[in-house]
C-alpha positions as protocol buffer text, in pm:
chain_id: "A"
residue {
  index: 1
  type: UNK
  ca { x: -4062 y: -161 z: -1710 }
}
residue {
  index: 2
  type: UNK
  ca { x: -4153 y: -125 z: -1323 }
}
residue {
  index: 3
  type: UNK
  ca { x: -3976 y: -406 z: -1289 }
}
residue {
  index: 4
  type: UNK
  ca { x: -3624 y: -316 z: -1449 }
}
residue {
  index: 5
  type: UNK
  ca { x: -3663 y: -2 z: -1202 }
}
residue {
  index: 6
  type: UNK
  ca { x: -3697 y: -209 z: -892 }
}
residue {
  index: 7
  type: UNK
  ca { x: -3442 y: -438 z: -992 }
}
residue {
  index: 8
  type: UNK
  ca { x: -3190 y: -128 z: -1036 }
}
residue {
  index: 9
  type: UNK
  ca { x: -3295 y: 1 z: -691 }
}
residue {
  index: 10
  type: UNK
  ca { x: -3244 y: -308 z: -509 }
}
residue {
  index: 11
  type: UNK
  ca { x: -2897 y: -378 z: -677 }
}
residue {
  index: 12
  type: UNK
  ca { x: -2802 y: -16 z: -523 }
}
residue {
  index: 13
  type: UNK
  ca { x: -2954 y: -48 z: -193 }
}
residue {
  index: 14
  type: UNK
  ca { x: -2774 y: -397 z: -192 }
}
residue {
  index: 15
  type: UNK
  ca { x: -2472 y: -250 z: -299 }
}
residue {
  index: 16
  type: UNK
  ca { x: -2459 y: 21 z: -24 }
}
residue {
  index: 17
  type: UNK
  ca { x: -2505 y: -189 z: 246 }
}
residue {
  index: 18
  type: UNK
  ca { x: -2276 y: -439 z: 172 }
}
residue {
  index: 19
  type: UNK
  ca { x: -2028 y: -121 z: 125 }
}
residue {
  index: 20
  type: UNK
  ca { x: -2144 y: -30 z: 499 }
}
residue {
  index: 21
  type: UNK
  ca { x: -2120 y: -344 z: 632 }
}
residue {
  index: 22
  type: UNK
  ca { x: -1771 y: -343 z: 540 }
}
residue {
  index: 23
  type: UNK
  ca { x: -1634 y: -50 z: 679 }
}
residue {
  index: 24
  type: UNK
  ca { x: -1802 y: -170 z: 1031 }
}
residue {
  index: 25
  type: UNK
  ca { x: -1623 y: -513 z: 994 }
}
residue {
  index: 26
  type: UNK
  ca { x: -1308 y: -539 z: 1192 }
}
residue {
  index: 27
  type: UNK
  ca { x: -1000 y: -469 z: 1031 }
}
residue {
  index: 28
  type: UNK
  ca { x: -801 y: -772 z: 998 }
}
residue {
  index: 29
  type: UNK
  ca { x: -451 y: -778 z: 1165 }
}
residue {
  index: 30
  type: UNK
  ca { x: -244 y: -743 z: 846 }
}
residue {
  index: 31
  type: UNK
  ca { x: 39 y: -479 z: 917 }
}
residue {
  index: 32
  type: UNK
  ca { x: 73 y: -217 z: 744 }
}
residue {
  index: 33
  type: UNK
  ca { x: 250 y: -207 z: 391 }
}
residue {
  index: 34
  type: UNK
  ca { x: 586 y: -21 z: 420 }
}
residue {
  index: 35
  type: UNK
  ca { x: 750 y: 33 z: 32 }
}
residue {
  index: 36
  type: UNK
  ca { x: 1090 y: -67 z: -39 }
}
residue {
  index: 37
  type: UNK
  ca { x: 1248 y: 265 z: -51 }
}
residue {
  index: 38
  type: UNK
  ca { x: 1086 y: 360 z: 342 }
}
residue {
  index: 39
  type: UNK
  ca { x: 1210 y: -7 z: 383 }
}
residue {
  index: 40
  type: UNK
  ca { x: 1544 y: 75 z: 301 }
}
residue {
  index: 41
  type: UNK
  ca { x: 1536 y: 389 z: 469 }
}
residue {
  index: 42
  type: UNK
  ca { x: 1465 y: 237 z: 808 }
}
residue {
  index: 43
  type: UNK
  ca { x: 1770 y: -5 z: 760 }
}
residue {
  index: 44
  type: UNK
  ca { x: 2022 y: 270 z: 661 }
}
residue {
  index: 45
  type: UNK
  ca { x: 1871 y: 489 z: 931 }
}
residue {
  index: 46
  type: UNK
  ca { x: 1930 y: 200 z: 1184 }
}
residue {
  index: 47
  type: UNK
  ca { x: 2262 y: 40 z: 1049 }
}
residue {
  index: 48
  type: UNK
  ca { x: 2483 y: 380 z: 1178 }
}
residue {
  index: 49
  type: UNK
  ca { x: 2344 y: 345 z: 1527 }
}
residue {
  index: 50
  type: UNK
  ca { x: 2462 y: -47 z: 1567 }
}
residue {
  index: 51
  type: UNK
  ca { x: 2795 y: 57 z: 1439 }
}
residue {
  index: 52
  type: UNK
  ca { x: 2829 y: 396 z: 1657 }
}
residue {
  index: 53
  type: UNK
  ca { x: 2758 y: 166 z: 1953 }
}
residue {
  index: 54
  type: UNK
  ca { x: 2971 y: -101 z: 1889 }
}
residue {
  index: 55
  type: UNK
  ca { x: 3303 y: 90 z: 1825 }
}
residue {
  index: 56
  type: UNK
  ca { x: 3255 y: 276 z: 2169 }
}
């Protein structure tokens, strides 16, 4: 029975460190996920301005 108990502790105390250890790891350079609707957004937002400049 002692046994089952220390087994269950370990598992947590395993479990929080390796959650720990993880948010001190570096983030990796990955950039940031944009959605397709902010995505298409960005584009509309940006499409007037090249047109405004090139019919001046």
């Amino acid at each position: 029975m002692t046994m089952n108990r220390q087994k269950k502790l370990q598992q947590l105390f395993k479990e929080k460190s390796r959650k720990a250890n993880a948010k001190l790891a570096p983030k990796s350079n990955k950039p940031k996920y944009i959605s397709k609707a902010d995505r298409l957004k960005l584009a509309a937002e940006a499409a007037p301005e090249t047109v405004d400049t090139t019919e001046s």
